[in-house]
N, CA, C and O atoms as CSV, one atom per row, in Angstrom:
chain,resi,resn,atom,element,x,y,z
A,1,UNK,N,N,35.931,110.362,92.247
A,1,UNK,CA,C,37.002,110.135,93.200
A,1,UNK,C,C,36.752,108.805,93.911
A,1,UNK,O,O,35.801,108.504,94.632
A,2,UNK,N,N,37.995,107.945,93.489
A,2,UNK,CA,C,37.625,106.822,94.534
A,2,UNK,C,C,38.582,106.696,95.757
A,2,UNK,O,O,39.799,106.551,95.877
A,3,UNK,N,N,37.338,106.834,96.772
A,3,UNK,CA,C,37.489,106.834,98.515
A,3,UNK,C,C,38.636,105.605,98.732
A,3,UNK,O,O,39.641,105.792,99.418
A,4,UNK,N,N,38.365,104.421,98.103
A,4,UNK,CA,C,38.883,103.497,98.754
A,4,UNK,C,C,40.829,103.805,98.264
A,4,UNK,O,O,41.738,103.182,98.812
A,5,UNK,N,N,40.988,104.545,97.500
A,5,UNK,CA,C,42.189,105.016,97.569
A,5,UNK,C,C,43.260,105.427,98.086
A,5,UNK,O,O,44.436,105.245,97.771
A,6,UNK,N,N,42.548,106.272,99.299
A,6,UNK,CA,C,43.080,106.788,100.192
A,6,UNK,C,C,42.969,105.800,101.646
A,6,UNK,O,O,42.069,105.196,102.230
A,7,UNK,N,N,44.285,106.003,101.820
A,7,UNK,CA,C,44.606,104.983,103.065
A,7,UNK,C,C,43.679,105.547,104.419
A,7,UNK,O,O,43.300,104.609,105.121
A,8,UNK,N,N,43.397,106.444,104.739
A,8,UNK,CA,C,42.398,106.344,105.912
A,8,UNK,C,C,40.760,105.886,105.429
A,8,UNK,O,O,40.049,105.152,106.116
A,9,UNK,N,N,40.449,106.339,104.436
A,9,UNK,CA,C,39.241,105.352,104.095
A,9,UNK,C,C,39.572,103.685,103.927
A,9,UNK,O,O,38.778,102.787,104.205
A,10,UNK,N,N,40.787,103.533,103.461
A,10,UNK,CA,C,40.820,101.892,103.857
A,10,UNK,C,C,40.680,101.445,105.067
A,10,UNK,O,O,39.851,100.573,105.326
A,11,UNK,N,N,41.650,102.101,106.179
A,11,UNK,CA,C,41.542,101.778,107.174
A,11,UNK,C,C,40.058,101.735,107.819
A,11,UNK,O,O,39.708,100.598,108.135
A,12,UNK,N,N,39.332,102.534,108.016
A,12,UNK,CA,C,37.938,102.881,108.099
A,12,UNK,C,C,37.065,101.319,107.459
A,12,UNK,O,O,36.180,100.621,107.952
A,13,UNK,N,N,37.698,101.260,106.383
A,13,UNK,CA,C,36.183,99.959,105.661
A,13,UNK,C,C,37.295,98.876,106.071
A,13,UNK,O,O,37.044,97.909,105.351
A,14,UNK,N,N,38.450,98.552,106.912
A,14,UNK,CA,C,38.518,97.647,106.483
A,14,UNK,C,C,37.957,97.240,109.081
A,14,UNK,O,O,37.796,96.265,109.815
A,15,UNK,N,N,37.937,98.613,109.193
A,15,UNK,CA,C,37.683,98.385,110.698
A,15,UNK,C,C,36.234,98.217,110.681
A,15,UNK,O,O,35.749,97.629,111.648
A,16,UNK,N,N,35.462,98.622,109.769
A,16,UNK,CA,C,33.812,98.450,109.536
A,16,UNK,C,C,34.192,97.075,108.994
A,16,UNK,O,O,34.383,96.672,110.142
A,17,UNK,N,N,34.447,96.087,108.313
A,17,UNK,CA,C,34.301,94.876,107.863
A,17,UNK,C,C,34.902,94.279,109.183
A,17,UNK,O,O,33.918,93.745,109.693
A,18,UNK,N,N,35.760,94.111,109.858
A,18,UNK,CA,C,36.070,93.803,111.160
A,18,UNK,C,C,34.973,93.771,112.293
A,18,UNK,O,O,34.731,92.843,113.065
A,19,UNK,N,N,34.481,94.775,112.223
A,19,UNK,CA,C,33.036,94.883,113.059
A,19,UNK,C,C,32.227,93.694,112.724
A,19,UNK,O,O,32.025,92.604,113.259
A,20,UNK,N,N,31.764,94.400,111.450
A,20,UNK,CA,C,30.591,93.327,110.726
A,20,UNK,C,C,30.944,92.150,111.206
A,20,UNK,O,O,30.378,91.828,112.251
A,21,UNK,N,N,31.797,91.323,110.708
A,21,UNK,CA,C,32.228,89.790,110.873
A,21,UNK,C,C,31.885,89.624,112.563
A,21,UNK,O,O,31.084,88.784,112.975
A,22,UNK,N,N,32.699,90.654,113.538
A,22,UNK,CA,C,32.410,90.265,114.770
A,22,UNK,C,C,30.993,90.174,115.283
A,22,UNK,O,O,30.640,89.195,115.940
A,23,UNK,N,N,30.134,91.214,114.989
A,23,UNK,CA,C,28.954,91.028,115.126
A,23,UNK,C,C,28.085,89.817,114.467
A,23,UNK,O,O,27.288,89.115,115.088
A,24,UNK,N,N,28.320,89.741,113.439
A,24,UNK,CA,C,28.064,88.064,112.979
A,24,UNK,C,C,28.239,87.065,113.988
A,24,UNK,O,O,27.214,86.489,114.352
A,25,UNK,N,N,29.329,86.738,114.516
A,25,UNK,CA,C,30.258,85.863,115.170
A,25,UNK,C,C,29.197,85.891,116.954
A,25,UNK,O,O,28.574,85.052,117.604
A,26,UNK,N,N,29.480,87.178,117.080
A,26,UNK,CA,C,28.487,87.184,118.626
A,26,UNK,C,C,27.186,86.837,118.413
A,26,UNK,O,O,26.508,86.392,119.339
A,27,UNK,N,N,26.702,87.000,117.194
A,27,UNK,CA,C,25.150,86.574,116.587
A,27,UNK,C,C,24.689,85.251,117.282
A,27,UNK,O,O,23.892,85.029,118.193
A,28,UNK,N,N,25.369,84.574,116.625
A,28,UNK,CA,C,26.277,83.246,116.668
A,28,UNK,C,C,25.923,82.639,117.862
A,28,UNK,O,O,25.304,81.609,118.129
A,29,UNK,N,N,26.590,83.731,118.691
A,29,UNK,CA,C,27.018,82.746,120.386
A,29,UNK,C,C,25.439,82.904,121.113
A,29,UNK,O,O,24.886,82.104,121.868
A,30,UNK,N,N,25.021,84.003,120.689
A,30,UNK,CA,C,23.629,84.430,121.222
A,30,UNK,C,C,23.180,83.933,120.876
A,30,UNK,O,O,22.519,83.422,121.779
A,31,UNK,N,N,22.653,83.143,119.140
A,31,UNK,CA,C,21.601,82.395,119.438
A,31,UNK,C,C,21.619,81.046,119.722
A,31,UNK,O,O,20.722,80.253,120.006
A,32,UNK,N,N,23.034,80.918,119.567
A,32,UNK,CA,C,23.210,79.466,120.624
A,32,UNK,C,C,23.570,79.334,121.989
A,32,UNK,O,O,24.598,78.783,122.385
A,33,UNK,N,N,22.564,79.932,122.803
A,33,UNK,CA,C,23.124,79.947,124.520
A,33,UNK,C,C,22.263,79.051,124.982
A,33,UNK,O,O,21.916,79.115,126.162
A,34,UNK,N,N,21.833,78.190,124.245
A,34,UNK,CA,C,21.332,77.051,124.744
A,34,UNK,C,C,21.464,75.530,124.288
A,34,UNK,O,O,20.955,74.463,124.629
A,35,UNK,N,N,22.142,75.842,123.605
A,35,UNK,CA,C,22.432,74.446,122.771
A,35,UNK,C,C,23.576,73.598,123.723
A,35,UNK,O,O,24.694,73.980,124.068
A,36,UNK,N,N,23.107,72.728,123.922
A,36,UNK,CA,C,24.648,71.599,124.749
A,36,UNK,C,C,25.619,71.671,123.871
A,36,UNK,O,O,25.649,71.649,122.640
A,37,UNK,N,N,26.514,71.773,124.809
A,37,UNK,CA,C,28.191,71.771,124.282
A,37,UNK,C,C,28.377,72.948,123.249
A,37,UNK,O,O,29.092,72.629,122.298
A,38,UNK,N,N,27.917,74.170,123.225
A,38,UNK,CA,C,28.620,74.939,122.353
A,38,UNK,C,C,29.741,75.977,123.257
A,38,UNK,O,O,29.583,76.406,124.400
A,39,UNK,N,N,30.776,76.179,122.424
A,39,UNK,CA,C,31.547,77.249,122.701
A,39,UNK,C,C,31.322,78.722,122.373
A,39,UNK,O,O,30.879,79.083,121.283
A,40,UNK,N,N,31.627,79.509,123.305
A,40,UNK,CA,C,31.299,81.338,123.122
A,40,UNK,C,C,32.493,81.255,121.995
A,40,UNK,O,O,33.399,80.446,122.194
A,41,UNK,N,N,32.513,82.082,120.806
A,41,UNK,CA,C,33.359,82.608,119.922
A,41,UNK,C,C,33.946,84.005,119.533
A,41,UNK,O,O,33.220,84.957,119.821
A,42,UNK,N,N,34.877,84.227,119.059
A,42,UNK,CA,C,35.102,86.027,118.881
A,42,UNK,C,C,35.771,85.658,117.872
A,42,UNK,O,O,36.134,84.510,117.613
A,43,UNK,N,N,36.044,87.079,116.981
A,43,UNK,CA,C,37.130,87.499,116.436
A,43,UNK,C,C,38.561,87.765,117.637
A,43,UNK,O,O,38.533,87.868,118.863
A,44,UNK,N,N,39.412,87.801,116.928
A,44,UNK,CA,C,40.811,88.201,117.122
A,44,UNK,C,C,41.163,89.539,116.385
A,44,UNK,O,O,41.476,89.605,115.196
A,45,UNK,N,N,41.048,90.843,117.454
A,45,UNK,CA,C,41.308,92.095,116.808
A,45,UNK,C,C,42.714,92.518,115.919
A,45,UNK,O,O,43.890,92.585,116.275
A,46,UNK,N,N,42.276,92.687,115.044
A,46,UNK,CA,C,43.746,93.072,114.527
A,46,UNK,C,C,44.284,93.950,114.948
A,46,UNK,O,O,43.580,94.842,115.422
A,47,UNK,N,N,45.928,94.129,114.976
A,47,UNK,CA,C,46.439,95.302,115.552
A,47,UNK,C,C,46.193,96.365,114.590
A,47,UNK,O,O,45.665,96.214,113.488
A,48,UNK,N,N,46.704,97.672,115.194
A,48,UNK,CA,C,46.739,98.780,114.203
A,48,UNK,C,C,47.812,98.708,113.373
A,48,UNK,O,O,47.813,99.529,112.456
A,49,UNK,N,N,48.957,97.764,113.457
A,49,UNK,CA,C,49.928,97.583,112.380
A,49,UNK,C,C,49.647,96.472,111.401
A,49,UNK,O,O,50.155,96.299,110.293
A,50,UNK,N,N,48.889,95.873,111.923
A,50,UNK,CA,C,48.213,94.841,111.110
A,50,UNK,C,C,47.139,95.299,110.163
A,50,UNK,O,O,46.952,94.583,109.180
A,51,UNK,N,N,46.202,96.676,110.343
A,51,UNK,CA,C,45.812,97.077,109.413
A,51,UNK,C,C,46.118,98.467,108.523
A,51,UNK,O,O,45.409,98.968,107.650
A,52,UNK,N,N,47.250,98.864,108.974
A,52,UNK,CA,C,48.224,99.281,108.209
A,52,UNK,C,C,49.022,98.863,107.100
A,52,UNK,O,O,49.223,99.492,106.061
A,53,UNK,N,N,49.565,97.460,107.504
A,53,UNK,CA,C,50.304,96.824,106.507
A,53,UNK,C,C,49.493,96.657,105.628
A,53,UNK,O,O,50.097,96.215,104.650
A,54,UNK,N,N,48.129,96.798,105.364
A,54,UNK,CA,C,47.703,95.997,104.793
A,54,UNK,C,C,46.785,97.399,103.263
A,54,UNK,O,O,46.224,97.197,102.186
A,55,UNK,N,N,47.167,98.822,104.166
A,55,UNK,CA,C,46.923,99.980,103.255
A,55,UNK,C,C,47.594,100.095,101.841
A,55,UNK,O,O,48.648,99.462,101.794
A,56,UNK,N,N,47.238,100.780,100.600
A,56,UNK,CA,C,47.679,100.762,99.879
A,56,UNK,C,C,48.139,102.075,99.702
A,56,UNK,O,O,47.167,102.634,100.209
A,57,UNK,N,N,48.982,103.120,99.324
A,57,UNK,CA,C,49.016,104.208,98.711
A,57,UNK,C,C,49.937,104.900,98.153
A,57,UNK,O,O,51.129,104.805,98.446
A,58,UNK,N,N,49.496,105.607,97.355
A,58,UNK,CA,C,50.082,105.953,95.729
A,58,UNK,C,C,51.431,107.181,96.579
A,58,UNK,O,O,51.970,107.852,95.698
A,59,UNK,N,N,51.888,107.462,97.782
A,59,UNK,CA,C,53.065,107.854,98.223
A,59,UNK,C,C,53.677,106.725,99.430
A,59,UNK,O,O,53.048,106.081,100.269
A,60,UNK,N,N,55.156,106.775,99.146
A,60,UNK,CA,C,55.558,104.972,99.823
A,60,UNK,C,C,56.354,105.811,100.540
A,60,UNK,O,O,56.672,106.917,100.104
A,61,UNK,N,N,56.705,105.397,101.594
A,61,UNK,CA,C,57.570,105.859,102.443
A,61,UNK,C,C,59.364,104.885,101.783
A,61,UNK,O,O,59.445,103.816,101.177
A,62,UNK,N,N,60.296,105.659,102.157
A,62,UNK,CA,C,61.467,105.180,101.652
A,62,UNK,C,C,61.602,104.631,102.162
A,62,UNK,O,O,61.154,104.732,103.304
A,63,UNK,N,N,62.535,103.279,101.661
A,63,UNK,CA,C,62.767,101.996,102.595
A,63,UNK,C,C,64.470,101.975,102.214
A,63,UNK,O,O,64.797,102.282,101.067
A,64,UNK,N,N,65.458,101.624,103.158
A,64,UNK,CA,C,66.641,101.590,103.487
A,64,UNK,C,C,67.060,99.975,102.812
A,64,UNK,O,O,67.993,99.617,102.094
A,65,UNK,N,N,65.590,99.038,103.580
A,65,UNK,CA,C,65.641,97.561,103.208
A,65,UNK,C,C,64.863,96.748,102.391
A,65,UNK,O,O,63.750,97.218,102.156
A,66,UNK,N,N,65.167,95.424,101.773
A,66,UNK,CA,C,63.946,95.142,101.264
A,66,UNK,C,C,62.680,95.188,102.334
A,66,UNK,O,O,61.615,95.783,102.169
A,67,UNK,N,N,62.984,94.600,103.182
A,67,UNK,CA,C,61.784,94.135,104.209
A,67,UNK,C,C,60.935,94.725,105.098
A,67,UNK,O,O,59.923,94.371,105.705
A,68,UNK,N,N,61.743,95.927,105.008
A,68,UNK,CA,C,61.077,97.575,105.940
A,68,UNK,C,C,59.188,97.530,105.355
A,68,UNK,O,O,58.241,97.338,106.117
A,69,UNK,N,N,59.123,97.684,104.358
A,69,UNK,CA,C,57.254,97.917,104.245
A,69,UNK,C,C,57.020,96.711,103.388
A,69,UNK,O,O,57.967,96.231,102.765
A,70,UNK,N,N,55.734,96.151,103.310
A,70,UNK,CA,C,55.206,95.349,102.837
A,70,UNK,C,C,54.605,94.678,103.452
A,70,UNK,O,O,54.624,94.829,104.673
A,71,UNK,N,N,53.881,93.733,102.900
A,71,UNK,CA,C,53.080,92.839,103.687
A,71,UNK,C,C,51.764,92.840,103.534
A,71,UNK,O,O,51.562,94.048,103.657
A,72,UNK,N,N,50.879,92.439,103.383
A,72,UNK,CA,C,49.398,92.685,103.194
A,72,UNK,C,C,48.206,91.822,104.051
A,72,UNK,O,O,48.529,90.645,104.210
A,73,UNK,N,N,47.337,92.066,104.435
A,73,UNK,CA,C,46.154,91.076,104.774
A,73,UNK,C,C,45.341,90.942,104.327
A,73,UNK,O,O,44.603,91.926,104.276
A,74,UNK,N,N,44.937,89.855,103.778
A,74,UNK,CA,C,43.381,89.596,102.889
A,74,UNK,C,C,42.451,90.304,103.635
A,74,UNK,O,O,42.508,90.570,104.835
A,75,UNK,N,N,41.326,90.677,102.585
A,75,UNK,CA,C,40.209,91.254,103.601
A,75,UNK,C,C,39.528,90.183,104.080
A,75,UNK,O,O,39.564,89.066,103.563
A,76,UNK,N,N,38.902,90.481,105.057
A,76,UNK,CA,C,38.236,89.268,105.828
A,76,UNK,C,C,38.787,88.163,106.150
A,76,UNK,O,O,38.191,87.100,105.977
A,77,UNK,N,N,40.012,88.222,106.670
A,77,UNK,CA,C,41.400,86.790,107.318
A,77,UNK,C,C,41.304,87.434,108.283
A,77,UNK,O,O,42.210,88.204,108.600
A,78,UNK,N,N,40.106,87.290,109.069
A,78,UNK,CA,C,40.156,87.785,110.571
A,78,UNK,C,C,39.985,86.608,112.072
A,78,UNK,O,O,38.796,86.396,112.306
A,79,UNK,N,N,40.649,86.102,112.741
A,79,UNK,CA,C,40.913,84.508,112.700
A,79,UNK,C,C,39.842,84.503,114.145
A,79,UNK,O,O,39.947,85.308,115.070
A,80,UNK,N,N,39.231,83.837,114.093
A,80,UNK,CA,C,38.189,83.200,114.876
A,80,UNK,C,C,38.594,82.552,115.640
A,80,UNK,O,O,39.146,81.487,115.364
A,81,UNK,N,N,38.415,83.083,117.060
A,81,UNK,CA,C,39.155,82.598,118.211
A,81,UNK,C,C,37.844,81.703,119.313
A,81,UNK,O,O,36.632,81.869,119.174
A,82,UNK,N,N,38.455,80.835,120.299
A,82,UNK,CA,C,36.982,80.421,121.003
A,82,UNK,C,C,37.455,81.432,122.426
A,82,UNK,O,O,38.516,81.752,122.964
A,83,UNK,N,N,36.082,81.676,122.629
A,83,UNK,CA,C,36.433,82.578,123.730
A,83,UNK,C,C,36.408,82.325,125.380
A,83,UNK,O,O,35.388,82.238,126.064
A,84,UNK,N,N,37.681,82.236,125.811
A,84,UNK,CA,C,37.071,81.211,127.187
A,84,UNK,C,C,36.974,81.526,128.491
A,84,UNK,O,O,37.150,80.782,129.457
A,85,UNK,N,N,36.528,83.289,128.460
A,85,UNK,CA,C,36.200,84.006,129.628
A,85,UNK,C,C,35.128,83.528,130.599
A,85,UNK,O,O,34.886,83.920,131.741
A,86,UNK,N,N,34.337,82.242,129.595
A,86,UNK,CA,C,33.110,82.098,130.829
A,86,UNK,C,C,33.379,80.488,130.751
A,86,UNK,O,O,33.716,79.949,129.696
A,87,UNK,N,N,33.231,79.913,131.739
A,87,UNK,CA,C,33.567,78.679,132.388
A,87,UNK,C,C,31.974,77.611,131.603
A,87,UNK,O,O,30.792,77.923,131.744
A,88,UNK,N,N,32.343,76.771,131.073
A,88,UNK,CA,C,30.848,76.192,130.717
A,88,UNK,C,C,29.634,75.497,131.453
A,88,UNK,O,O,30.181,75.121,132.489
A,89,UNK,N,N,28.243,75.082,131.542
A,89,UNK,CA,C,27.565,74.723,132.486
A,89,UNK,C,C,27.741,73.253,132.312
A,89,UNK,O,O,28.289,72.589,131.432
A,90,UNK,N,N,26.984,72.880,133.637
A,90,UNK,CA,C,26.425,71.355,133.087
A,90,UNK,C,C,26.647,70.394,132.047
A,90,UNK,O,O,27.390,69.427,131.881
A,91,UNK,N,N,25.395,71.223,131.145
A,91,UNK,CA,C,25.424,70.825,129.586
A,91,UNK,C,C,26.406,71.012,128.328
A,91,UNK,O,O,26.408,70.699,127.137
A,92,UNK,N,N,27.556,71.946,129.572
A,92,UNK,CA,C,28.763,72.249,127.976
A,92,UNK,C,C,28.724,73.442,127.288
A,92,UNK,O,O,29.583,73.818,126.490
A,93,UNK,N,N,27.457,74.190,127.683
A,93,UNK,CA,C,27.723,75.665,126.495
A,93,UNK,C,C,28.339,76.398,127.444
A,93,UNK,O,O,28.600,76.053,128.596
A,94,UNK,N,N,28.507,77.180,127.037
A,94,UNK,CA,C,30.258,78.495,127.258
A,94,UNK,C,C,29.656,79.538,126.624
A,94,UNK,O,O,30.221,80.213,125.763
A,95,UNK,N,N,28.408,79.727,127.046
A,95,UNK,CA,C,27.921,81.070,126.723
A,95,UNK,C,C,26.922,82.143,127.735
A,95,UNK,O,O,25.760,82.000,128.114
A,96,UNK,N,N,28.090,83.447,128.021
A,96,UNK,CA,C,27.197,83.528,129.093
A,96,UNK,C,C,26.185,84.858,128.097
A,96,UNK,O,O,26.519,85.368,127.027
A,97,UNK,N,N,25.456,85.011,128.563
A,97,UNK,CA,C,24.292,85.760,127.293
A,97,UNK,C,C,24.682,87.475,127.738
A,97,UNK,O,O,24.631,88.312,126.837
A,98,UNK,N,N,24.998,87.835,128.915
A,98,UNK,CA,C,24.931,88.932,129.559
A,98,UNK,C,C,26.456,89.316,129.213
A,98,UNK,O,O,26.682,90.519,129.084
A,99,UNK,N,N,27.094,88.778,129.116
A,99,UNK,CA,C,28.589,88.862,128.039
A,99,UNK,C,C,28.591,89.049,126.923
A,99,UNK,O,O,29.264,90.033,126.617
A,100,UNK,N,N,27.997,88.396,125.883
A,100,UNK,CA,C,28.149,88.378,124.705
A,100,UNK,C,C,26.863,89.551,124.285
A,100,UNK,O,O,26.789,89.810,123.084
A,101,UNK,N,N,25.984,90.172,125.106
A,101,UNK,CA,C,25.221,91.264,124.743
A,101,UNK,C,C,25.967,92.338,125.122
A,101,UNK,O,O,25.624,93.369,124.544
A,102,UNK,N,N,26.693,92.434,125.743
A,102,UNK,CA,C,28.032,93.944,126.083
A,102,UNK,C,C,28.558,93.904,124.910
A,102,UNK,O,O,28.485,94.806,124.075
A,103,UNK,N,N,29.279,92.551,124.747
A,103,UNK,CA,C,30.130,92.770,123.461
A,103,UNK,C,C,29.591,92.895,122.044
A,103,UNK,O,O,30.382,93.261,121.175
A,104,UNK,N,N,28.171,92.597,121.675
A,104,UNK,CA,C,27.692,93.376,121.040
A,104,UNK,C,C,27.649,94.444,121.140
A,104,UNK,O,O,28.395,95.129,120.440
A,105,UNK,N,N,26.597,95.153,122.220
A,105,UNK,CA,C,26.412,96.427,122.467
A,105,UNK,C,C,28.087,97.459,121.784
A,105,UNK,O,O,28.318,98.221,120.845
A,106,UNK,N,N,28.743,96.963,122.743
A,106,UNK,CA,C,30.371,97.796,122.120
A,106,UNK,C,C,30.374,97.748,121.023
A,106,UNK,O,O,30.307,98.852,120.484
A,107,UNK,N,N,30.448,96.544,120.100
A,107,UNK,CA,C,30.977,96.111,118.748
A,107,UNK,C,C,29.856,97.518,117.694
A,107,UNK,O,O,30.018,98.083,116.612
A,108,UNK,N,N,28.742,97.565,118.813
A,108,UNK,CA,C,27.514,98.207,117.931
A,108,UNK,C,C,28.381,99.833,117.955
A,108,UNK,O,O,29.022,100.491,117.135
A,109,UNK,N,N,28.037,99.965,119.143
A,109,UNK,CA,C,28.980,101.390,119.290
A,109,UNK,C,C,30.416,101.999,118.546
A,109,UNK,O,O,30.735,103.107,118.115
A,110,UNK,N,N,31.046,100.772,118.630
A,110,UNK,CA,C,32.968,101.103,117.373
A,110,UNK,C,C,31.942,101.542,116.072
A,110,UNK,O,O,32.155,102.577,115.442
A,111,UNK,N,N,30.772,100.602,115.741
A,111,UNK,CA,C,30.296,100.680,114.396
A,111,UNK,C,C,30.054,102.022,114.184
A,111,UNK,O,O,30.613,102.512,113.201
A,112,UNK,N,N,29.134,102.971,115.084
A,112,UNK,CA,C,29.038,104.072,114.844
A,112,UNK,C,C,29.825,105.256,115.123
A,112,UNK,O,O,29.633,106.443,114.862
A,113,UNK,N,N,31.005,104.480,115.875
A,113,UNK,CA,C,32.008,105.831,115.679
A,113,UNK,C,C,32.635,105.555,114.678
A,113,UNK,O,O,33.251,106.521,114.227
A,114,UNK,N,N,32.769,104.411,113.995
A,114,UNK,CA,C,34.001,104.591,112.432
A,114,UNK,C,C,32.688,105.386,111.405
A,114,UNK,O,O,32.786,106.178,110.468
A,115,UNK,N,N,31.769,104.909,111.916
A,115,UNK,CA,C,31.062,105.445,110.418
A,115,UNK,C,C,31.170,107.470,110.497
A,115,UNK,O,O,31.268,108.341,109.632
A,116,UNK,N,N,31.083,107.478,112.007
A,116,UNK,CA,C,30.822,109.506,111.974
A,116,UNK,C,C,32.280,109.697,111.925
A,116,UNK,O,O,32.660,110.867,111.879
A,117,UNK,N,N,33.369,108.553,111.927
A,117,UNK,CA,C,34.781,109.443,111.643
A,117,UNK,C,C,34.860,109.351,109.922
A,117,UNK,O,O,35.498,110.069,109.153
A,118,UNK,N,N,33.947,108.166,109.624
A,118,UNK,CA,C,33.485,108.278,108.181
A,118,UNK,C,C,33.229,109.577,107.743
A,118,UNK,O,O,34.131,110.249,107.242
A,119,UNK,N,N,32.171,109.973,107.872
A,119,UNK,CA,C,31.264,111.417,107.633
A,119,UNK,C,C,31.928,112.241,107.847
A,119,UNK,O,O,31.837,112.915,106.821
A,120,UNK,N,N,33.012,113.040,108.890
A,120,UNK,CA,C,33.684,114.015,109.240
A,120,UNK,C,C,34.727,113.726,108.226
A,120,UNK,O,O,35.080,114.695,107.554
A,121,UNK,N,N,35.203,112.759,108.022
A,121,UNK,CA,C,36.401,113.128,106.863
A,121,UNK,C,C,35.776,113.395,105.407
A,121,UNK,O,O,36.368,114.119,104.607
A,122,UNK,N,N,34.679,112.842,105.129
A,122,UNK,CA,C,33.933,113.235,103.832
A,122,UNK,C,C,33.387,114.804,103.732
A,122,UNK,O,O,33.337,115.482,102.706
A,123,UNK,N,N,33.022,115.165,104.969
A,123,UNK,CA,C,32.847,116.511,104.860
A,123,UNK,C,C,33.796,117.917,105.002
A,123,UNK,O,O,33.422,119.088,104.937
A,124,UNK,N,N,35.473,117.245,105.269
A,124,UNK,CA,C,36.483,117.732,105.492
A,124,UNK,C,C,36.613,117.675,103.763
A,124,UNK,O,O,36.681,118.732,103.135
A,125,UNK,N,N,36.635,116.681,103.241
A,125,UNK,CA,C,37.223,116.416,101.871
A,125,UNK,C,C,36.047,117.472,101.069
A,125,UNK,O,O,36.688,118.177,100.290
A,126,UNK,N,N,34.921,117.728,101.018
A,126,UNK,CA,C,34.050,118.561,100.315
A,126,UNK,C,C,34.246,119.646,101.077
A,126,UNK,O,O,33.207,120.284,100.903
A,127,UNK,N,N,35.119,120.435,102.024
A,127,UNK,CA,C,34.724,121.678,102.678
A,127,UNK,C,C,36.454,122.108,101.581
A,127,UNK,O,O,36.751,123.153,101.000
A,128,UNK,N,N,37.105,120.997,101.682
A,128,UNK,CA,C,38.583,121.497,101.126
A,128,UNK,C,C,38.194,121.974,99.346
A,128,UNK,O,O,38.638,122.926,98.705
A,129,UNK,N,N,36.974,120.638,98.824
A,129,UNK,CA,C,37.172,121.489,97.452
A,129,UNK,C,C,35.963,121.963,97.428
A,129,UNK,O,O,35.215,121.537,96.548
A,130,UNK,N,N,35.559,122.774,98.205
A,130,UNK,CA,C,35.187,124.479,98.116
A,130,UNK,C,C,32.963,124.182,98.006
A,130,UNK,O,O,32.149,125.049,97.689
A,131,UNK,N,N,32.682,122.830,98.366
A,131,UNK,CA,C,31.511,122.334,98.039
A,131,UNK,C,C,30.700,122.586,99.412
A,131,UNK,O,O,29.476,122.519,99.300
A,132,UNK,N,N,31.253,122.884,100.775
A,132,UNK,CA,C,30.843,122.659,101.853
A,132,UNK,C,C,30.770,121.625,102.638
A,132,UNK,O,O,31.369,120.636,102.214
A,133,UNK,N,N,30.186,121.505,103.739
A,133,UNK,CA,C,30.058,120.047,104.144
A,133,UNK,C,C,28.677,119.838,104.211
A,133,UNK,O,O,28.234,118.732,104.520
């Protein structure tokens, strides 16, 4: 059975690849909070219709128009924004460290709730065909 079939496991890997990249990205700002002139960076969250459009699945909802469903997003076209909540020093960096470790910390936390809404639907899907969870 392939998972990635089903539109809530897409949604799921495509909000875990969203993570990932962001956590990359805050990596980033953290280990440059000292460098002159750098800017703090983020992702730009996608909406939830934005990663919808972008599901695939084998039942389509009826469309009246051409233009009603469609649309898609590459994986990983997640647009890199500069982030300009913290005012820069002296030297120009725009990174405040005690910021960008929350927003890790969070980014860490979404990670482990998609993964246990991961696990609860995998063990929903083996309790339905009769395997347990």
């Amino acid at each position: 059975m392939d998972l990635t079939k089903i539109p809530f496991f897409e949604l799921i890997n495509k909000r875990l690849a969203w993570l990932s990249q962001r956590q990359d990205v805050l990596a980033e700002n953290v280990a440059n909070v000292n460098t002159p002139g750098y800017k703090a960076r983020d992702l730009k969250e996608p909406s939830f219709a934005e990663l919808v459009r972008g599901t695939d699945s084998s039942v389509r909802l009826a469309a009246t128009q051409p233009g009603h469903i469609g649309g898609t997003i590459r994986a990983g076209a997640y647009a890199v924004i500069d982030d300009k909540s913290t005012t820069p020093t002296i030297n120009g960096n725009a990174v405040d460290i005690e910021t960008e470790m929350m927003k890790v910390s969070k980014t860490g936390i979404d990670y482990q709730f998609a993964i246990s809404l991961y696990k609860k639907q995998i063990g929903m899907i083996k309790t339905a065909l009769g395997r347990g969870a």
